[in-house]
C-alpha positions as CSV (number, residue, x, y, z in Angstrom):
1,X,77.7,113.3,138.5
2,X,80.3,115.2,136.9
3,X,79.3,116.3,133.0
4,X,81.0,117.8,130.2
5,X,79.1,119.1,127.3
6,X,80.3,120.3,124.2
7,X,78.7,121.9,121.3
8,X,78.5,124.1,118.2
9,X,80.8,121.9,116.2
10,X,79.8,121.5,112.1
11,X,81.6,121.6,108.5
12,X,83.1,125.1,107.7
13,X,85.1,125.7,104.9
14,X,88.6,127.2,105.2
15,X,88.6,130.7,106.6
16,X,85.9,130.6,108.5
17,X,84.7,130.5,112.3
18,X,83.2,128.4,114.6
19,X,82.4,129.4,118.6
20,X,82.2,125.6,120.9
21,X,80.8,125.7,123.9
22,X,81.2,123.6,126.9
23,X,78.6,123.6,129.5
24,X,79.4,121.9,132.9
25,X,77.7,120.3,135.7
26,X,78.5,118.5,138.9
27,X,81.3,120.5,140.3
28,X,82.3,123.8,141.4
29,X,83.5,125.3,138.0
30,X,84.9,128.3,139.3
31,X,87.7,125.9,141.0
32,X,88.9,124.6,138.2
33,X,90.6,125.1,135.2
34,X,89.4,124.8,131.6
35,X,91.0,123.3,128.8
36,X,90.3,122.5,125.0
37,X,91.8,119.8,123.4
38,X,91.5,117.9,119.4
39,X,92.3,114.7,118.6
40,X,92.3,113.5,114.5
41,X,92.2,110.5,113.2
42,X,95.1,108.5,113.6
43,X,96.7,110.9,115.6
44,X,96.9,111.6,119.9
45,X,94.6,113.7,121.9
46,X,96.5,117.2,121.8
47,X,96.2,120.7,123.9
48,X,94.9,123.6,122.3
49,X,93.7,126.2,124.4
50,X,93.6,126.8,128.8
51,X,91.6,129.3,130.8
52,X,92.8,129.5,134.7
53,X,90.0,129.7,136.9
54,X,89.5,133.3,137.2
55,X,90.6,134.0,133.5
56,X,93.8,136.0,134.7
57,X,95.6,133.5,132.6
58,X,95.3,132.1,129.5
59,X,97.4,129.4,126.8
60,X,97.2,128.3,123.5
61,X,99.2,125.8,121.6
62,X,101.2,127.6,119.1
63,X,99.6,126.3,116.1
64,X,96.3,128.0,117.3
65,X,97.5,131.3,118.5
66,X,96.2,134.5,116.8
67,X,93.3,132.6,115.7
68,X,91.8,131.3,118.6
69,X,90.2,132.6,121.4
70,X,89.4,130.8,124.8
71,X,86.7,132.4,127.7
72,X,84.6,131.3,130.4
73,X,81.5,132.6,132.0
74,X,81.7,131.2,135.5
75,X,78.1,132.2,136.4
76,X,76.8,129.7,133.3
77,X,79.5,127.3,133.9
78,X,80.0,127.0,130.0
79,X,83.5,127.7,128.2
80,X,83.9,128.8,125.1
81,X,86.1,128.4,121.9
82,X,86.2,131.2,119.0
83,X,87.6,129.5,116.0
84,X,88.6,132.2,113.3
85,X,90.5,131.8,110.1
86,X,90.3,128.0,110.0
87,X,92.3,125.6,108.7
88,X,92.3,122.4,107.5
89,X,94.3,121.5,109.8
90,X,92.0,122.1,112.3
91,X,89.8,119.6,111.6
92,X,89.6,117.0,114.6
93,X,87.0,115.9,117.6
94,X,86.9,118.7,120.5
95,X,87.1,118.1,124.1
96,X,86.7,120.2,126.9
97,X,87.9,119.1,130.1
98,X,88.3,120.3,133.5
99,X,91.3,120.0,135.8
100,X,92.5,121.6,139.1
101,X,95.7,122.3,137.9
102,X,96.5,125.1,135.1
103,X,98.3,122.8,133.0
104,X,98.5,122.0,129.3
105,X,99.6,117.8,129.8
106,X,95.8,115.9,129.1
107,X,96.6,113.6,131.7
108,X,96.3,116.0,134.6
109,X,92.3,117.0,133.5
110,X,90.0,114.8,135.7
111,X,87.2,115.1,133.7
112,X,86.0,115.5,130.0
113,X,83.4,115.6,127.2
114,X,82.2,113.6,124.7
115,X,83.7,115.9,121.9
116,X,82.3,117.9,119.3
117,X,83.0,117.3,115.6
118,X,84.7,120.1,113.6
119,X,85.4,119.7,109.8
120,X,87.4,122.4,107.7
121,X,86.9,121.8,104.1
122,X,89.3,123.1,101.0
C-alpha cells in the first residue's frame, strides 16, 4: 500500500549539486512528517534532514547544514533534497521516510524507500 520513492541520485564530483526527490503514495502525506536519511558502507543508517508536516519546521544534522536544503510539496506528495557544495563525505544510499512524529531518531519513521545512490568523487 504504502510507497516510498526516491530519485535523482548519480555520481557528482565534489562541489557540486544534486536535488532527490521522494514521491509518496498510500497515505495522507500532509499528516506526516518527512525525513532524509544516508547510510555508507559499513556504517548505520543516519539523519540528515526533517520537514514537519506543514513546513513550519525544519532540521538538519549538523554536518549538512548550510548546504542542504529540505522542502515538500504536499499537493504532489513528493519531498525534496537540494544537495550543494558536496562532499565526499556525502556519499551514501538515500532514504526518505515518513513518520507521524517530527523526530530525527530512524526508528520512529513507519515507513521508507528503497534509497537512492549518491556518489561524490575527488
Amino acid at each position: 500500500q504504502v510507497q516510498l520513492l526516491e530519485s535523482g541520485g548519480g555520481l557528482v564530483q565534489a562541489g557540486g549539486s544534486l536535488r532527490l526527490s521522494c514521491a509518496a503514495s498510500g497515505l495522507t502525506f500532509s499528516s506526516y512528517a518527512m525525513g532524509w536519511f544516508r547510510q555508507a558502507p559499513g556504517k548505520e543508517r543516519e539523519f540528515v534532514a526533517l520537514v514537519s508536516w506543514g513546513s513550519v519546521n525544519l532540521n538538519y544534522a549538523d554536518s549538512v547544514k548550510g548546504r542542504f536544503t529540505i522542502s515538500r510539496d504536499n499537493a504532489k506528495n513528493t519531498v525534496y533534497l537540494q544537495m550543494n557544495g558536496l562532499k565526499p563525505e556525502d556519499t551514501a544510499v538515500y532514504y526518505c521516510a515518513a513518520s507521524n512524529r517530527m523526530v530525527a531518531d530512524t526508528r520512529k519513521y513507519q515507513y521508507w524507500g528503497q534509497g537512492t545512490q549518491v556518489t561524490v568523487s575527488s
